[in-house]
N, C-alpha and C positions, 0 to 999 in steps of 0.2 A: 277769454283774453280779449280784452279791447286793443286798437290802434293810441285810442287818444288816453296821456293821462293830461288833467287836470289836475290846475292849483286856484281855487278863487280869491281874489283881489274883492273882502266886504269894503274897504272903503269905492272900492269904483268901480263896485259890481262887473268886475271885469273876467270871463273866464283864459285861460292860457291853453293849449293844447300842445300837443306834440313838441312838450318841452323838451331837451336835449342839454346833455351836461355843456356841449358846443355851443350851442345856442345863447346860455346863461352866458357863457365867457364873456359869447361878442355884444351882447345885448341887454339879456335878462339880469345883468350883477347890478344893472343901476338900476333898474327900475325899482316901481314900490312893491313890488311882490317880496323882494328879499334886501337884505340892511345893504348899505351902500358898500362895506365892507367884505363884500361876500367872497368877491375874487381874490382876497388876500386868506383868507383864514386857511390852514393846513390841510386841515378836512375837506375843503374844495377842493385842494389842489390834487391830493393824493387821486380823488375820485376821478379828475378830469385825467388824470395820468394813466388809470387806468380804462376810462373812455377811450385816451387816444391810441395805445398800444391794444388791449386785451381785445376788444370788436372786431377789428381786422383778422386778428390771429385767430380768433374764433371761429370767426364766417369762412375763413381762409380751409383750413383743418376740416373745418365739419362737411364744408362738400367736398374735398376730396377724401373724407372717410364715407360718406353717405353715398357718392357715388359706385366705390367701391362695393358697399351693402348691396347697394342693387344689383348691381352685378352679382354678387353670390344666391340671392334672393331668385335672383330670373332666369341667371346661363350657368347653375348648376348643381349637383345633383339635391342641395339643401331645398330646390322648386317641386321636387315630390311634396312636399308638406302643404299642408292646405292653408296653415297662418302665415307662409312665405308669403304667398298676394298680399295681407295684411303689414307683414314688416318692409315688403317694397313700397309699397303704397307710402307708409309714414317716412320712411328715406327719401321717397318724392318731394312728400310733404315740405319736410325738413330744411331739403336742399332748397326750394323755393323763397322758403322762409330765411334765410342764412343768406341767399341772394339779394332780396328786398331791402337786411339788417344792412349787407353792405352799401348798396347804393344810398340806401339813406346816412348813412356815415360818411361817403364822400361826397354827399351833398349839402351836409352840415357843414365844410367847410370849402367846396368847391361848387358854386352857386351855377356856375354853366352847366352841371349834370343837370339841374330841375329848372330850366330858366322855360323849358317850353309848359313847363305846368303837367305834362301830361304823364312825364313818372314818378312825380308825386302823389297824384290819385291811385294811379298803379298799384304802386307801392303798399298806399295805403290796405286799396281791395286784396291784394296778396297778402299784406301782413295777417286781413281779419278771417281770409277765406282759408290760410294755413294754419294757422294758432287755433282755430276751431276743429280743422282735420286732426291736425295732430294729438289731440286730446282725446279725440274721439276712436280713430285710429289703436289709441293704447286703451281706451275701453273696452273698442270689437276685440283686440288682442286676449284681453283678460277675461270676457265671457268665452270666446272660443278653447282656453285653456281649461277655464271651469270643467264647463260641460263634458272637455275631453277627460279628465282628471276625477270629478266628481262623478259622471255620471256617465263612464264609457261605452253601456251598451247603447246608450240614443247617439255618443260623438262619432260614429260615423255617418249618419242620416244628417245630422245640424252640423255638421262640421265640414261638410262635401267642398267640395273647391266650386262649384255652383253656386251654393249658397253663399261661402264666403264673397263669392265676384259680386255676388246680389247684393249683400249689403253692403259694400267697400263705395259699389256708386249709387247706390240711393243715400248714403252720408255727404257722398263728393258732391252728389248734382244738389242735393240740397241745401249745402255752403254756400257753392257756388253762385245759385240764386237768393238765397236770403240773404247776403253780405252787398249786393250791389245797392243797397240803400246808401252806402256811402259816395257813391257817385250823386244823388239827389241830396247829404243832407253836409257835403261840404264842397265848398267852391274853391278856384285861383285869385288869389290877386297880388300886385305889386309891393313890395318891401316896400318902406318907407325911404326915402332919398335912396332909391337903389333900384337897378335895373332888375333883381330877381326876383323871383315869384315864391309863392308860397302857399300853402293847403289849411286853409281855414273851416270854422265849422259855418253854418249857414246862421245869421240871428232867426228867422222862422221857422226854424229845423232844432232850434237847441232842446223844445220839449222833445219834440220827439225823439230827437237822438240820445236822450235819459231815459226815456221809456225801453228804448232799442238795448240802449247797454246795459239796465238793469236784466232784462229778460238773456242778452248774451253772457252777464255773470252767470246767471242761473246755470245757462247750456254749457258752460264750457269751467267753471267753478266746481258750482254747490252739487249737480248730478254726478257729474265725473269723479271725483276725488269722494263721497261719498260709495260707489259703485267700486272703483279700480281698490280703498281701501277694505273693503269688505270679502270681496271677494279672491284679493290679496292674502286674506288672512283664512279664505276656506282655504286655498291654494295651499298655504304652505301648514295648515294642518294634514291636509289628505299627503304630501310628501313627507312630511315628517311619519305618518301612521303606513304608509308604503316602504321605505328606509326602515324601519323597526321590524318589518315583516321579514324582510331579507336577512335583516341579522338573526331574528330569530330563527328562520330556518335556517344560515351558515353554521347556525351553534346547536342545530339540531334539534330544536324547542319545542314543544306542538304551541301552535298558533289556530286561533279559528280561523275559518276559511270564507273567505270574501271573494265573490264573481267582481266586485270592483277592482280589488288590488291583482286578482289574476291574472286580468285583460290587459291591465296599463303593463309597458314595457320598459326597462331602463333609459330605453332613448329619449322615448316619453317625455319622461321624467325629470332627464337633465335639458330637455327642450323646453322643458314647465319653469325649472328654476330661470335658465337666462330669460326666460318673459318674468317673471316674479322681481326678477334685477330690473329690468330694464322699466318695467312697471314700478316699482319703490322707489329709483331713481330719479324717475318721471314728480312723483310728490315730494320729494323731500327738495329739489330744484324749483318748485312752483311753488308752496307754498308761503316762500317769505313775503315774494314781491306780490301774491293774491292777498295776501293779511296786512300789506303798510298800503295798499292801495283801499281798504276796505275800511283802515283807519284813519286815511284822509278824507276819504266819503262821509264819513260819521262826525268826524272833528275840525273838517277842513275851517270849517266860517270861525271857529272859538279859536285859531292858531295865532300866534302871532308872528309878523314878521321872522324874527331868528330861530323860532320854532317851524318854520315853512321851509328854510333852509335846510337845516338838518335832514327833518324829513324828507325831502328832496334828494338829498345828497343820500339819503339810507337807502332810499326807492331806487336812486340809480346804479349802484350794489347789487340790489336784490333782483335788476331787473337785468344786470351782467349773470348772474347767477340761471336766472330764467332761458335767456341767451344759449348760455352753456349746456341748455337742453337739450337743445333741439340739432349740436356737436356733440354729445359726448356720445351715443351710440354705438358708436363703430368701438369705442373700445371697449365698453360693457357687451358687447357679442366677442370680441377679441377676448374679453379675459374671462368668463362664464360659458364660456361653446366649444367645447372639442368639435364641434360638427361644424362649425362656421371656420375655424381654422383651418381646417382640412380644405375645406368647401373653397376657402377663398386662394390655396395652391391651385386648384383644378387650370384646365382650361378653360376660356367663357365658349358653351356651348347653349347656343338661343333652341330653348325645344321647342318655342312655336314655329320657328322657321322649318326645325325638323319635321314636326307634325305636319306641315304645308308640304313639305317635301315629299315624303309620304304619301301621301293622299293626292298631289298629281301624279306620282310614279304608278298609285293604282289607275289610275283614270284613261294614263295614257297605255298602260294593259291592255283594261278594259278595250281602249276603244282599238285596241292592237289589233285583238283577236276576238273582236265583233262578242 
């Protein structure tokens, strides 16, 4: 996922960035990018109607469902599980992401949130250092299920809550440092006849910030959705061949005997499926707005005018859609999880504090009685 979409202007080689269906209203409908008409046509209107209502309501819901996640994830008893670290992790993610969406939404329209410039860079670096976790996030997700699923006698060695913590921040630290290029390859400057500021791309940075986001397609695109499909699809072969096993011995059947389907547990199981949701939800949400962004890459210079529009107005749809990703969670574990229901009644009880707690109650034993 990139920060910036782009539209180019072939007559005056002009590139657009971080367009916004707000934006067009107040600025972009006269320009030459799109027919002088554009704020009148229906199809704008409807899109802008839902820019201005859905974004709010989105970013609003999704962190207060994602906070809630974490909470089940971290204070209680569903933090046994070792992909918990991983589902809090991307609830982090999420909610970071959901934060940046909204400020950028009420700075499309309220120009004193970004007038110092300096949470619009923010923003930006959140937007690319989240969009990347979070895909990546639902990758470590779907190998950790694999392994546990396919290959159970190795998922307790690969699957340890060690190794999970290992690679959750060797993903996180190396977002976090490969995304600050956007601090170097885009600057602040003044609106035109207007006191606010704005987040541009740099003109001596432009190669390279193409070079940057083809390579961030790759990492956050063409790997991911490649990987989370595939092995999506061993997933829910080994659950469907585990569910056959059970009926056949309910109904008393001889079945061969598998040390794999042995070992896996029903909880397992139904732990496998809500990651299988949450993972197919995850693609079938991204791929619109990754596929009209890919066909503006390829077709953008041969568009014309009202053909730029549209496309526009489809990408800002698909990229509501995309939005709704990184909210819907909490109700795909609400409606796929007997265990996260339960889980989200409990009390919030923090076991690292417990653990701490513990461990000075021995010490001060110890140091009780010498």
């Amino acid at each position: 996922m990139t920060s910036f979409d782009s539209f180019h202007d072939s007559d005056k080689g002009v590139h657009w960035y971080n367009v916004s269906i707000a934006e067009v209203n107040h600025s972009a409908a006269n320009s030459s990018i799109f027919s002088e008409d554009s704020s009148t046509e229906p199809f704008y209107d409807f899109v802008h109607a839902l820019y201005l209502f859905v974004i709010p309501l989105i970013s609003i819901l999704g962190i207060i469902g994602n906070v809630l996640s974490i909470k089940v994830f971290l204070c209680t008893t569903f933090n046994k599980q070792p992909s918990s670290i991983y589902l809090a992790a991307l609830s982090v993610s999420d909610t970071w992401f959901l934060v940046a969406l909204l400020m950028g939404w009420l700075g499309s329209f309220d120009g004193t949130i970004q007038q110092s410039g300096v949470s619009c860079m923010i923003s930006i670096y959140v937007t690319y250092v989240t969009g990347f976790l979070s895909v990546w996030y639902v990758v470590l997700i779907v190998i950790d299920r694999y392994i546990v699923v396919c290959h159970p006698l190795r998922g307790p060695r690969l699957c340890s809550r060690k190794r999970v913590a290992i690679a959750s921040s060797v993903i996180t630290t190396f977002a976090v440092i490969f995304y600050t290029h956007c601090f170097h390859t885009t600057m602040i400057v003044k609106k035109a006849n207007s006191k606010d500021v704005q987040c541009v791309v740099q003109k001596d940075a432009m190669f390279t910030l193409e070079i940057i986001t083809y390579i961030d397609s790759v990492m956050t695109i063409g790997l991911p959705f490649i990987a989370i499909f595939v092995l999506n699809c061993s997933l829910i072969l080994a659950v469907r061949k585990f569910n056959m096993k059970h009926i056949r011995f309910s109904e008393r059947k001889l079945y061969s005997y598998s040390p794999q389907y042995s070992i896996l547990t029903k909880a397992q199981i139904r732990l496998t499926i809500m990651l299988v949701v949450v993972s197919s939800v995850f693609l079938i949400l991204n791929l619109p707005s990754h596929a009209i962004r890919l066909y503006i890459m390829i077709k953008g210079l041969a568009m014309q005018k009202q053909q730029r529009l549209i496309l526009f107005l489809l990408q800002q749809i698909f990229q509501i859609l995309y939005y709704t990703n990184f909210a819907i969670n909490f109700i795909l574990y609400m409606s796929s999880s007997t265990l996260f229901r339960k889980c989200l009644k409990e009390t919030p009880k923090c076991w690292v504090l417990q653990k701490l707690r513990l461990k000075k109650t021995l010490l001060d034993r110890r140091t009780k009685y010498g």
